[in-house]
PLY file of the C-alpha trace (Angstrom):
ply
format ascii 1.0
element vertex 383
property float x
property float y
property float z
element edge 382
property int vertex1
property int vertex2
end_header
112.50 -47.39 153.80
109.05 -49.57 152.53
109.05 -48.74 148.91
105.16 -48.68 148.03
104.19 -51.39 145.06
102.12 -49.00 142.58
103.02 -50.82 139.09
100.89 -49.30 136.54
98.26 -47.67 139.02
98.33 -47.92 142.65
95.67 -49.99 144.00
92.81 -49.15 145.85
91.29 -50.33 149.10
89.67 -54.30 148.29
85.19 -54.00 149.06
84.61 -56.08 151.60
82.37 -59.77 150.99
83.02 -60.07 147.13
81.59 -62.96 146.02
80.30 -62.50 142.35
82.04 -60.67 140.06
80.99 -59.71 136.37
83.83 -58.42 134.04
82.38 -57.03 131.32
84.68 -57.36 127.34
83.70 -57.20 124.56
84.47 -56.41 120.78
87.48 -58.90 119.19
89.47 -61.86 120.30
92.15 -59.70 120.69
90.60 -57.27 123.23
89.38 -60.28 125.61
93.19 -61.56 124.89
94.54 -58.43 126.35
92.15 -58.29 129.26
93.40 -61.48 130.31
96.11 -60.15 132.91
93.34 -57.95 133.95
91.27 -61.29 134.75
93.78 -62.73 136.58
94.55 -59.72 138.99
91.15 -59.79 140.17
90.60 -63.81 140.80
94.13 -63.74 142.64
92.37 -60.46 144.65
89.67 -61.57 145.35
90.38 -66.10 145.84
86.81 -66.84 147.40
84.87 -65.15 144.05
83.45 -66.25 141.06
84.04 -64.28 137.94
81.82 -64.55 135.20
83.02 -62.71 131.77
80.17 -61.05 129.83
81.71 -61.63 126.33
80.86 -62.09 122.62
80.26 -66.15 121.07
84.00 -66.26 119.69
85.40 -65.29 123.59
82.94 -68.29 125.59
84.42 -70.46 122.23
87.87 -70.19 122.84
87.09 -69.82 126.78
84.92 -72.81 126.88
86.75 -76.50 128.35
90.14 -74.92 129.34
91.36 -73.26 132.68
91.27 -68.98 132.74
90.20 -66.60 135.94
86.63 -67.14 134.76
83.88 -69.78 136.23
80.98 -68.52 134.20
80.88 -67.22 130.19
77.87 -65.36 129.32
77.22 -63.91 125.90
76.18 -60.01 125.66
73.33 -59.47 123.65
73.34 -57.24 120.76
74.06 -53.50 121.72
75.41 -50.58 120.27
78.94 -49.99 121.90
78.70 -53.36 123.58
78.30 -56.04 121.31
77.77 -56.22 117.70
73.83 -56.96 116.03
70.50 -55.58 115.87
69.34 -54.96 119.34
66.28 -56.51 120.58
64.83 -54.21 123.38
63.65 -57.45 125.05
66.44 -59.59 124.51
68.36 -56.66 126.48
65.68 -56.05 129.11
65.85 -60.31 129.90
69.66 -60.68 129.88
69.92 -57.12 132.52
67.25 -58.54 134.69
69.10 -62.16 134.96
72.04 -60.61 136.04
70.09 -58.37 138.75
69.04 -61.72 139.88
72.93 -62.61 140.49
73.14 -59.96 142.57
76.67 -59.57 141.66
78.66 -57.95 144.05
81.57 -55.86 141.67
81.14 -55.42 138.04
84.51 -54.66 135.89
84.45 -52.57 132.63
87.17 -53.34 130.74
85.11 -52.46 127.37
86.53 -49.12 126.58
85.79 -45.58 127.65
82.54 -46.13 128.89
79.95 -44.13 126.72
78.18 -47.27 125.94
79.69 -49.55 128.36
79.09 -48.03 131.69
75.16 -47.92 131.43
74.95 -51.22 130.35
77.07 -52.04 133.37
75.34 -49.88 135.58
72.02 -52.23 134.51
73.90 -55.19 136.45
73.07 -53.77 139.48
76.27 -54.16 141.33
76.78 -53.27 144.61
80.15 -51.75 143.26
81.18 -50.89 139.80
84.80 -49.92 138.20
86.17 -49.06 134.63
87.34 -46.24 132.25
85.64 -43.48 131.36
85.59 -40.67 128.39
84.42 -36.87 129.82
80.85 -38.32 128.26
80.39 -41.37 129.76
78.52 -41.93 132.94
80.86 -42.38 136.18
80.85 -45.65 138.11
81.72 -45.79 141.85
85.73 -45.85 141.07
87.07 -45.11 137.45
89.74 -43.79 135.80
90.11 -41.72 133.02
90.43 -43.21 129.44
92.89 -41.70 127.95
94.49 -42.38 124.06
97.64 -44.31 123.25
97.67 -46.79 126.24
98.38 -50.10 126.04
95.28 -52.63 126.42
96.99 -54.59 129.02
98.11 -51.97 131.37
94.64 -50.41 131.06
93.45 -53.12 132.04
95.56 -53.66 135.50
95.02 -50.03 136.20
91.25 -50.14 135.98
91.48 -53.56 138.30
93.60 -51.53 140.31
90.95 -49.16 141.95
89.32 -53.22 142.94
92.26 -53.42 144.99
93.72 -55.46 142.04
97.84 -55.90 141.80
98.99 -57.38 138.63
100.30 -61.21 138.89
101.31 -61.50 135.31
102.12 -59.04 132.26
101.96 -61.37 129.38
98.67 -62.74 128.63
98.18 -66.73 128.86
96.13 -69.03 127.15
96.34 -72.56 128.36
96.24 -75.22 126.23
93.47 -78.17 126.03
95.43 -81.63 125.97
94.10 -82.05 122.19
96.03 -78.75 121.35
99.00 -79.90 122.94
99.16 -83.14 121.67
98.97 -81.61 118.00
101.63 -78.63 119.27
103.69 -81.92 120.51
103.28 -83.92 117.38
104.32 -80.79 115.21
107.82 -81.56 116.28
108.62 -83.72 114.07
107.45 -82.42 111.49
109.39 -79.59 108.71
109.14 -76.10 109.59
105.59 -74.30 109.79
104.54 -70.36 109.52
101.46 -69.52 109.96
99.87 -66.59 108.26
96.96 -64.46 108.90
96.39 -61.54 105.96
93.50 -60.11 107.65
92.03 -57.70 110.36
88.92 -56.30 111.51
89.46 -53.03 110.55
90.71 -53.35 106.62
93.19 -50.42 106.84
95.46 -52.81 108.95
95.68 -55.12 106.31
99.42 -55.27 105.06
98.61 -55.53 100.88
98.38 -59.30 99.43
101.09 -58.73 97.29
103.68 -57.88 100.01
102.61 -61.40 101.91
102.84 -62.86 98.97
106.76 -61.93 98.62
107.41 -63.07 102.09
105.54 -66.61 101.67
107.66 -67.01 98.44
110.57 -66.62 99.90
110.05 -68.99 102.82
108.60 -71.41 100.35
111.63 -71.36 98.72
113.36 -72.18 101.99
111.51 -75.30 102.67
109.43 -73.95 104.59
105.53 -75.21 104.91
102.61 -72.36 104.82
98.81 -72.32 106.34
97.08 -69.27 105.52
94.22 -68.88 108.16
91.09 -66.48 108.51
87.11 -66.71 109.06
85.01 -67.53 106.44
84.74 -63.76 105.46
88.71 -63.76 104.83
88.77 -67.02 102.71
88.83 -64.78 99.39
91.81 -62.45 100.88
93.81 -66.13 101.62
92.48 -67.53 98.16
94.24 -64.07 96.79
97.49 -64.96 98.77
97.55 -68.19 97.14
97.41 -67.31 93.79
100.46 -64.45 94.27
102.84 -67.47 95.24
104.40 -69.50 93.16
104.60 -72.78 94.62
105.77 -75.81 92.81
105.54 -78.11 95.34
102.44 -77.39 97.25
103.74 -75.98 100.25
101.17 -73.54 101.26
97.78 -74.09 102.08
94.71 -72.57 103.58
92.76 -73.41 105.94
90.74 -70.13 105.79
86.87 -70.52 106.80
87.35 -74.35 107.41
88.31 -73.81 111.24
86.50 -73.17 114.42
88.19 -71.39 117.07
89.38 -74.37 118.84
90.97 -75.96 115.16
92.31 -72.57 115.21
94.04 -72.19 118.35
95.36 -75.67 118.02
97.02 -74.66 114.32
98.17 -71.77 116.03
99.78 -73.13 118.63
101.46 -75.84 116.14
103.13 -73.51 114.18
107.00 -72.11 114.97
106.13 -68.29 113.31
102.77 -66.98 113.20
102.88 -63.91 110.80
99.94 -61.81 110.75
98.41 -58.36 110.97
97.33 -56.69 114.01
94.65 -59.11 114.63
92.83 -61.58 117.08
95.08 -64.64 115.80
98.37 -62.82 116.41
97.34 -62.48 119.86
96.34 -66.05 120.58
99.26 -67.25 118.84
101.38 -64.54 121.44
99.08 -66.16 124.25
99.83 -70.05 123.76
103.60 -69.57 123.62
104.18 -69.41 119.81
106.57 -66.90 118.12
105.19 -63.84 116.64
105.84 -61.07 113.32
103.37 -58.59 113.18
102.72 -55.70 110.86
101.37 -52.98 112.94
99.99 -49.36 112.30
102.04 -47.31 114.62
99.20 -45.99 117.07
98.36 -49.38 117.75
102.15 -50.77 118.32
101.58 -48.17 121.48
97.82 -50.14 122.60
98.28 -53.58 121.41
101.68 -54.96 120.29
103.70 -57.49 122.10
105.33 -56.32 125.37
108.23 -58.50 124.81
110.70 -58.82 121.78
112.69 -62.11 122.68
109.91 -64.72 121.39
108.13 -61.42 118.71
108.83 -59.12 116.52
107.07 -55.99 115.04
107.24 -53.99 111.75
105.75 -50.69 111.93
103.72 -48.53 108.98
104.19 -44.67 109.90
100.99 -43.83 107.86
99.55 -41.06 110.01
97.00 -39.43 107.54
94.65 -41.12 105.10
95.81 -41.67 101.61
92.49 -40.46 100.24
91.44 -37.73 101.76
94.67 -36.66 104.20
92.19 -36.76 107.07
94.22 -37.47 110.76
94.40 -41.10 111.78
95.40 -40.11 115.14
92.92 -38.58 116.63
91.29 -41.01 118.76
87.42 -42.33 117.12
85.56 -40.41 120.58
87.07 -37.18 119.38
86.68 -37.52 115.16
84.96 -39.36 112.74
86.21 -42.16 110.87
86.28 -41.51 107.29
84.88 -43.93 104.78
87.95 -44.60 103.26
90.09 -48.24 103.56
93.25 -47.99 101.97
96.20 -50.34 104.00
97.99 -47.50 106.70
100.67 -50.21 106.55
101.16 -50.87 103.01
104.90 -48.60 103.73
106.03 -52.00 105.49
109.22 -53.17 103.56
109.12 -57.18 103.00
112.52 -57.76 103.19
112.29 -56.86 107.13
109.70 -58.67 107.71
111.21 -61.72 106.21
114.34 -61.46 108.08
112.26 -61.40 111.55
110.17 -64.71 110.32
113.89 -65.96 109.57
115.61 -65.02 112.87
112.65 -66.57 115.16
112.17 -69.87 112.70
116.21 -70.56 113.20
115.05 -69.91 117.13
112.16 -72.34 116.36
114.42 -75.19 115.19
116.47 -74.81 117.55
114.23 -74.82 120.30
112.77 -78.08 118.54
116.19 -79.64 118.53
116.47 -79.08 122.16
112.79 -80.49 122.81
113.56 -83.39 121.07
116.98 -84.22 122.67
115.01 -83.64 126.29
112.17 -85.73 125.72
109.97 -81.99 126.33
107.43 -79.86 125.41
107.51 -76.35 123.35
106.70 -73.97 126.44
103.38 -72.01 126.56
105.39 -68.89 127.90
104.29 -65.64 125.59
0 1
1 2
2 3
3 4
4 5
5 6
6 7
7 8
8 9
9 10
10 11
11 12
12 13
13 14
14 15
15 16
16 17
17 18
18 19
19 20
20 21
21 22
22 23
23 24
24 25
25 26
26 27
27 28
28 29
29 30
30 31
31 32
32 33
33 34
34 35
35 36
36 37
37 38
38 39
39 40
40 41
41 42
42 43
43 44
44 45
45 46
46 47
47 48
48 49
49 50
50 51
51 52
52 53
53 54
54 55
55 56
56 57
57 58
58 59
59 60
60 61
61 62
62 63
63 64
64 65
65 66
66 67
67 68
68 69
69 70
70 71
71 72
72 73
73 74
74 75
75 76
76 77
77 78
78 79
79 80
80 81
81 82
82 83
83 84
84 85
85 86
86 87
87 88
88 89
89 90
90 91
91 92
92 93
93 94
94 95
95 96
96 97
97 98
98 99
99 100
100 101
101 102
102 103
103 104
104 105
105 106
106 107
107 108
108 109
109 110
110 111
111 112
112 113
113 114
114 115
115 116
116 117
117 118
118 119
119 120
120 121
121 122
122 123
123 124
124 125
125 126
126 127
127 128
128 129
129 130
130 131
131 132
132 133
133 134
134 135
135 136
136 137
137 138
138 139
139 140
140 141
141 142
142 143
143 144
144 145
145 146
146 147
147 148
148 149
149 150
150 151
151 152
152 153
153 154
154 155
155 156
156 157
157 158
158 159
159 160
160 161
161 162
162 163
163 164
164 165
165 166
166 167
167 168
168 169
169 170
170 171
171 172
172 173
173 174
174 175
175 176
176 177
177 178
178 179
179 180
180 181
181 182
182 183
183 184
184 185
185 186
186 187
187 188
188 189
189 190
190 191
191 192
192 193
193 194
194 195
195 196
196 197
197 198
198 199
199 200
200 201
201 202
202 203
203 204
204 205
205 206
206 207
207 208
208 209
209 210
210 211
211 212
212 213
213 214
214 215
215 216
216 217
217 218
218 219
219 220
220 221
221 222
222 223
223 224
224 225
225 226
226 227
227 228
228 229
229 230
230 231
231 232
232 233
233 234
234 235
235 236
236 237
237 238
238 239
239 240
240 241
241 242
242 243
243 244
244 245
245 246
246 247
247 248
248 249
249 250
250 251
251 252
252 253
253 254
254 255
255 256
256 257
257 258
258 259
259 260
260 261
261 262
262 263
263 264
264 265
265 266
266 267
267 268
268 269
269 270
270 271
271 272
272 273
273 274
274 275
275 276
276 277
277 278
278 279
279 280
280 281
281 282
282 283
283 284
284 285
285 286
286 287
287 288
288 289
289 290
290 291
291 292
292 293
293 294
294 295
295 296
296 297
297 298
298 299
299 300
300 301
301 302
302 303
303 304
304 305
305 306
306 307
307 308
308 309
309 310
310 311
311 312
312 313
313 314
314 315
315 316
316 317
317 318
318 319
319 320
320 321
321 322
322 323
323 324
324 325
325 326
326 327
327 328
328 329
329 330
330 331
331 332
332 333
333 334
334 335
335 336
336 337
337 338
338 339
339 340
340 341
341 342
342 343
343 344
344 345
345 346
346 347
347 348
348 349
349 350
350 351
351 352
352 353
353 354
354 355
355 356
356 357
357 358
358 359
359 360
360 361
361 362
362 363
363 364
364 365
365 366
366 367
367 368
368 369
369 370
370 371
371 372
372 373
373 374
374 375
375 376
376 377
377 378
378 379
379 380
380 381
381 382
């Protein structure tokens, strides 16, 4: 008997004569990191298109000069919903008529649930149009229900799906530019690296200073070498970091608000651990091949941790209600109100685990280095 292929959402007829194709992502580097499998079901779908990704400035940086489904990076102008700013009426109007002009033949929302989303998308003027939708958002000509507590990436495939979309890949993939490599390659010989990230775009994800600061201590003691990274608006939270270790010899640094995204991803990539929040970092670092410890809120270990646990690892905060004011953190933000308050949800994260992860994949690290340097190889870029 056939068995029928329906992965995470069985896929719909292909439309006929796709040649332009605008996927539409927006918000963090981790959300465009997640849509990447996404990307890639539709360009193997649909071979004779060009994809274009309507995206924010850090996505077309980290996009730009290195092979992904996309031909064309666009930026979104400011919107509520879309893409963050002050809008500019005009600026809106111009960049919804240019893409009229491409006459694009399939737009992709892979934005969210659509209440903002799906009329901008909508203003593309697509001959078809797919994505999620909330009960208020507008309906495009296939969709799906968004629903809470999904993971990113299968959300993804399943709203590619009703394109006629079938997943090639699970694990998202960012490839390397030679300079990146070359510094990933030279990092071999080097002494053992972790790279930490203390931050997150939503502050309540941030594991407390303090608690970093016990782990970095500890691996400082070990030997072991320390860059703290972040944007320039995390530099004090890494400059905080600092001054909790105690470091004799100068083993940690930061690099925090000194880095473009490319100096970024190529640090990333360099290091054996990455240890960070649930943030856009963790995910490139997931996406170039490097080993992974993040501290995750538990709602969001269901929508954006690592699928796999051989090469990552994940320590969990339970913290379901807010510490101030007991209000539900689970509802999803369509349904309630965020309150005003920012106290870490994942402050209940005990150090000594997350040590002993950074441990376990470091001695995988080194050993994976010693094999590297006995075959003449590379560190793989598998996630």
């Amino acid at each position: 008997m056939e068995v029928e292929n329906t992965w995470v959402g069985r896929a719909a007829p292909r439309f006929p004569d796709v040649r332009r194709v605008a996927v539409l992502r927006g918000s963090g580097l981790g959300d465009l990191v997640q849509s990447l499998p996404a990307a890639e079901a539709l360009a193997a779908a649909y071979p004779d298109a060009a994809l274009t990704l309507l995206g924010t400035p850090g996505h077309l940086a980290l996009l730009a000069e290195r092979p992904s489904p996309y031909r064309t990076l666009l930026a979104l102008p400011a919107r509520p919903g879309v893409q963050a700013g002050v809008e500019d009426p005009a600026a809106t109007a111009t960049f919804l008529a240019d893409a009229r002009a491409q006459r694009y033949d399939l737009a992709v929302q892979l934005h969210g649930g659509g209440r903002n989303a799906n009329p901008f998308l909508l203003g593309l003027g697509a001959r078809h149009t797919v994505g999620s939708r909330t009960d208020d958002a507008p309906e495009l000509e296939r969709w799906r229900p968004f629903l809470h507590l999904q993971h990113e990436v299968l959300r993804g495939l399943e709203v590619v799906a009703l394109a006629g979309a079938e997943p090639v890949g699970l694990e998202p993939r960012i490839h390397l530019r030679p300079v990146e490599q070359e510094q990933r390659d030279a990092a071999l010989d080097g002494p053992p690296t972790v790279v930490v990230h203390p931050g997150a775009s939503d502050p309540r994800r941030h594991w407390p200073v303090e608690r970093f600061a016990a782990v970095v201590g500890a691996l400082v003691a070990d030997g072991v070498r320390v860059a703290v990274v972040g944007d320039a608006a995390e530099a004090g939270l890494a400059e905080a970091l600092l001054a909790a270790v105690d470091d004799p010899r100068g083993r940690v640094r930061s690099l925090a608000g000194e880095q473009d995204i490319g100096a970024l991803v190529g640090t990333l990539a360099s290091a054996d651990v990455v240890l960070a929040n649930d943030s856009g970092p963790r995910h490139v670092a997931a996406a170039v091949g490097t080993r992974t410890v993040g501290v995750y809120w538990v709602g969001n270990v269901v929508t954006a941790a690592p699928l796999g646990r051989s090469r990552h690892r994940v320590q969990v905060g339970f913290t379901t209600h807010c510490p101030v004011c007991g209000r539900d953190l689970t509802e999803p933000g369509w349904t309630a109100e965020r309150c005003e308050h920012d106290p870490s949800i994942v402050g209940d994260v005990d150090p000594g685990r997350v040590l002993a992860d950074v441990r376990a994949l470091l001695a995988d690290a080194v050993q994976e280095r010693r094999t590297a340097a006995g075959t003449g190889g590379r560190r793989g870029q598998a996630g």
